[in-house]
N, C-alpha and C positions, 0 to 999 in steps of 0.2 A: 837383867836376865839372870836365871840361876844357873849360878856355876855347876850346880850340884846336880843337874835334871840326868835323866839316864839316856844315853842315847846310844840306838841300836844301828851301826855301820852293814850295812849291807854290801858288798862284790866280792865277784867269783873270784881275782886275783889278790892273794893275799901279801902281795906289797902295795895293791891302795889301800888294804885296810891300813896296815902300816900309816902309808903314806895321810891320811885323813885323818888314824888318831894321832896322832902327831902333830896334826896342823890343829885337831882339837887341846892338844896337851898345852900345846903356843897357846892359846887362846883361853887356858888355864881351867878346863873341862877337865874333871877326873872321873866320871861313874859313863865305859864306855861298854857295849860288849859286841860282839861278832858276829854274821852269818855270812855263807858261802853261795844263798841263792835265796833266791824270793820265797820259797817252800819252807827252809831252814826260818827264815828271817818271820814268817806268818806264825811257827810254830812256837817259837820264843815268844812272840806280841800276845800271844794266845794264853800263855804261860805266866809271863812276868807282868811288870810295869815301869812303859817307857814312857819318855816325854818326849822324843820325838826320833825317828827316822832320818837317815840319810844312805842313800840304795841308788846301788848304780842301775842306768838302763838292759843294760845287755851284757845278759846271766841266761845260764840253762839250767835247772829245764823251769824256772818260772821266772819271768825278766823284771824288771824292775814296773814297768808299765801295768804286768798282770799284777804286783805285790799290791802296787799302789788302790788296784780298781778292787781289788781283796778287801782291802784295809778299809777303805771309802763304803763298802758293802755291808759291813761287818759293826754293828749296832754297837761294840763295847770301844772300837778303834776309832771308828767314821773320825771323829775330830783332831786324832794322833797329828800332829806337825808332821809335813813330808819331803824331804828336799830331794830332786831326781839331778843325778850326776850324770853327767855323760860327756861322751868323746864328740858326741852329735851336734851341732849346733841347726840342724835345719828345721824352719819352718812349722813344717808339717810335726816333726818330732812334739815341737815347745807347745803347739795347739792339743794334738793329744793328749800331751801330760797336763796342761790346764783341763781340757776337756774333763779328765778325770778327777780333778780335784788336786793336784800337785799344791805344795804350798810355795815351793820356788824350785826354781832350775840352776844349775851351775854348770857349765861347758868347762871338761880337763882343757888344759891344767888350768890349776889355780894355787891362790896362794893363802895362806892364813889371813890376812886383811882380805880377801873376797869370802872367802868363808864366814868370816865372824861381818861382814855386812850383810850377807845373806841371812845368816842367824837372825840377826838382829832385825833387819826387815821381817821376818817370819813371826818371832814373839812380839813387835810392836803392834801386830794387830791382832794378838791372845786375849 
């Protein structure tokens, strides 16, 4: 897996961004950057070049759900890696985010070893 790929931290509270690059910096990840909302996060992807997302679900005014069905829509992203974070563990939530094309889910909290196994589950099948 490349240490070096860019990846773009999505949530409206800016002690997970914290809290997630950090569990990225553990995991020896250096090229990270930020948004505050699913809008913000579309406008950057739009702009730059990322190798993969990680966006929490519930953000105003665009949630992580609507970023993801954006991004999956969207001819130059559709393929972008996308990991949806959330506080949510139900059902209905994790069928959605599949529904839409999620590439994995992770339920708060977690810890650097669940993260870099998700990661890694995510680009083994790149």
């Amino acid at each position: 897996m490349n240490k070096n790929m860019r990846i773009l931290i999505v949530d409206d509270y800016k002690t997970m961004l914290r809290v997630i690059g950090n569990l990225l910096r553990q995991l020896e990840f250096t090229h990270m950057d930020e948004a505050l909302d699913g809008s913000e996060a579309l406008g950057k992807l739009r702009q730059g070049k990322y190798d993969l997302v990680i966006s929490d679900w519930n953000m105003e005014p665009m949630n992580g759900l609507d970023l993801l069905k954006e991004i999956r829509a969207d001819a130059k992203l559709a393929s972008l890696p996308f990991i949806m974070v959330t506080a949510e563990s139900k059902t209905d939530n994790v069928i959605a985010a599949k529904q839409a094309g999620v590439s994995n889910y992770i339920v708060k909290p977690f810890n650097a070893e669940t993260l870099g196994k998700k990661l890694a589950s995510v680009f083994a099948n790149a």
